[in-house]
C-alpha positions in Angstrom: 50.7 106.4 98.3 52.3 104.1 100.7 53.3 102.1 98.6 54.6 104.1 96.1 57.2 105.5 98.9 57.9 102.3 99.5 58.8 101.9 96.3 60.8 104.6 95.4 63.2 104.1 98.7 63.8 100.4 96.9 64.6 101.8 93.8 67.2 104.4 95.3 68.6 101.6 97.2 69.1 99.6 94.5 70.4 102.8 92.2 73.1 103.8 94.5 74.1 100.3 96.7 77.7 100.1 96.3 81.0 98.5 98.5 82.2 101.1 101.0 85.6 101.1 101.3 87.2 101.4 104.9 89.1 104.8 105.4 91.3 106.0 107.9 92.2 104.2 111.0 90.2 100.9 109.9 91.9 100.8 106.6 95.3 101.1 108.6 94.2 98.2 110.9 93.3 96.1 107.9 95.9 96.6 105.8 98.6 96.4 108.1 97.1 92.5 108.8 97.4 91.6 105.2 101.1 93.1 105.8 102.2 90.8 108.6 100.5 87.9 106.5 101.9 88.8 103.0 105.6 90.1 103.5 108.5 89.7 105.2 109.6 91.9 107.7 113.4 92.7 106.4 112.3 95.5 103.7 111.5 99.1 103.7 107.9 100.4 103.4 106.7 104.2 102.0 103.4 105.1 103.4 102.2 108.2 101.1 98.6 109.6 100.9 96.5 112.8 100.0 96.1 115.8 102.3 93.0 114.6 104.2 92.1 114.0 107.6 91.2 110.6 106.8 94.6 110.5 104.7 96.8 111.6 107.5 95.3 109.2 110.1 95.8 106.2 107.8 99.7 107.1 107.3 99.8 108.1 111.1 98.4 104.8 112.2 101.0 102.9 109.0 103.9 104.1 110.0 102.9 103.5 113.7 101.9 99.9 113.3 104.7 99.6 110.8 107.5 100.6 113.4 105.7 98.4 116.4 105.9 95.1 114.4 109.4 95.5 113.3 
């Protein structure tokens, strides 16, 4: 019985392992890295996302980060 629990928690482990994306204030933090290392800083920049929380804290935190660094 045990074992067959075991089992099954593998198998829906397995089933539904995927990569998690980052969201929010980490995807801001991460992407506005690969910014400073990828562009220059003369240019202009549109931050535009969906009406989520997790949306509206990434373009907060973008435009924030985006105006600090120049």
């Amino acid at each position: 019985m045990l074992g067959a629990l075991l089992a099954l928690c593998l198998f829906f482990s397995w089933v539904t392992y995927a990569e998690q994306q980052p969201i929010g204030a980490e995807a801001a933090e991460r992407l506005l890295d690969q910014v400073d290392e990828k562009f220059p800083r003369t240019g202009s920049v549109v931050v535009l996302g969906r009406m989520t929380n997790d949306s509206k804290t990434f373009c907060k935190m973008m435009g924030a980060g985006l105006k600090e660094r120049g």
